[in-house]
C-alpha positions as CSV (number, residue, x, y, z in Angstrom):
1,X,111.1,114.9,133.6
2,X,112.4,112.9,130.6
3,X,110.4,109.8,129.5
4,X,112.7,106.7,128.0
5,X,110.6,104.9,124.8
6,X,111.7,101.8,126.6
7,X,110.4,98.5,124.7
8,X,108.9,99.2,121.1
9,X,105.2,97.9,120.8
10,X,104.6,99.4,116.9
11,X,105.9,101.4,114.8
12,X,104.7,102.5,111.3
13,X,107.3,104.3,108.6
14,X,106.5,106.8,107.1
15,X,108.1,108.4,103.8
16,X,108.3,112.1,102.5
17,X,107.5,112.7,98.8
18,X,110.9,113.5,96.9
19,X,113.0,112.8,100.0
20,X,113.5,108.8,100.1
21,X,117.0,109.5,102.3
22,X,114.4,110.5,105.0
23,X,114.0,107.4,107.2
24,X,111.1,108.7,109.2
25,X,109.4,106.5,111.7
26,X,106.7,106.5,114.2
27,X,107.7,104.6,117.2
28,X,105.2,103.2,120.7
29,X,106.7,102.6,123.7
30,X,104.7,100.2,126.1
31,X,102.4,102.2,128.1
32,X,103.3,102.0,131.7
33,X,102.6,103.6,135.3
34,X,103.6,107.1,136.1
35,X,106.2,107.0,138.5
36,X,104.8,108.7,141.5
37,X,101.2,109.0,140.7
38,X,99.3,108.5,144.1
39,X,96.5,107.3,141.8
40,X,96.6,104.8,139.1
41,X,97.3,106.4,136.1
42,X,99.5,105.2,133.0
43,X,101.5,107.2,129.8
44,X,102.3,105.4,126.8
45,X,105.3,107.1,125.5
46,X,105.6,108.0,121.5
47,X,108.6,109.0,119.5
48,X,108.9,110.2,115.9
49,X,112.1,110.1,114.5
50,X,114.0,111.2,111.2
51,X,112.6,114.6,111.3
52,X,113.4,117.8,113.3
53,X,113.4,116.8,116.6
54,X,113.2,112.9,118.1
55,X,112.2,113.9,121.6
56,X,109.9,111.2,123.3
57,X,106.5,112.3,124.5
58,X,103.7,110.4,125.8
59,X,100.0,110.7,126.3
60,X,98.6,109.9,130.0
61,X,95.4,107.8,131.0
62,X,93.4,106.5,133.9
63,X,95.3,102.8,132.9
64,X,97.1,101.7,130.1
65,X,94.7,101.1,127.5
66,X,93.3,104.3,127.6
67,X,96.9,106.1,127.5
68,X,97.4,103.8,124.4
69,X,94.6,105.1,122.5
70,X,95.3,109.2,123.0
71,X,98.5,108.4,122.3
72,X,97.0,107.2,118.8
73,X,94.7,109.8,118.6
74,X,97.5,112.4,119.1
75,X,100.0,111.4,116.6
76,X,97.8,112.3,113.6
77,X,97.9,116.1,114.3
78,X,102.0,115.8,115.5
79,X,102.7,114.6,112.1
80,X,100.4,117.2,110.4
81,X,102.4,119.4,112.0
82,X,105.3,118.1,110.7
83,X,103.6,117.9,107.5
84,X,103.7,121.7,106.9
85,X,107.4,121.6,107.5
86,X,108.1,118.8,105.0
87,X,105.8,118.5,102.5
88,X,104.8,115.4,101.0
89,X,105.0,113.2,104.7
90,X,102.6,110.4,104.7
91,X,102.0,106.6,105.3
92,X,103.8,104.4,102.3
93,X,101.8,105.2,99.3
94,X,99.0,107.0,100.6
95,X,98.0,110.8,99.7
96,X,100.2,113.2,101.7
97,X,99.1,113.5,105.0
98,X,97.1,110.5,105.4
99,X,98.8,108.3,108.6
100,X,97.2,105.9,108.3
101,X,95.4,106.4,112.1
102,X,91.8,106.0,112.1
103,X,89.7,109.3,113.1
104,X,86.9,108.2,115.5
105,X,84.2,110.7,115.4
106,X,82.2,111.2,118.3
């Protein structure tokens, strides 16, 4: 099944280190129902563009708040990933690989 980004809530830009022609940007779709969930259970779709591959992907929760927040909570370790493919990816002028997403610590 392919998910559509649909309407933008946020997005965040990021840059890579020695690359400025890179326009690399973190993109949240409004999270929304699943289509044929017999239950009541959301995904907040995510995209990150300008790099490899611009696929969306989404995160899934019991409502849409919660599919919000793993979506946040995932994007940090996708872009990491990314990170070791292009060096020097990070939030405006922050250390390389600092997103700027908060780590909660449980």
């Amino acid at each position: 099944m392919e998910i559509a980004l649909g309407s933008v809530i946020a997005e965040r830009r990021l840059r890579v280190t020695g690359q400025p022609e890179l326009d690399v940007r973190v993109r949240i779709g409004t999270p929304s129902p699943f289509f044929d969930s017999p239950h009541s259970s959301y995904y907040c779709p995510y995209q990150i563009t300008g790099l490899d591959d611009s696929k969306v992907k989404y995160a899934g929760g019991v409502d849409g708040v919660q599919a919000l927040e793993l979506a946040i909570r995932i994007l940090p370790a996708e872009l990491d990933a990314l990170r070791q493919r292009h060096p020097g990816l990070g939030w405006e002028d922050a250390l390389e690989g600092d997103f700027g997403f908060v780590e909660r610590r449980l």
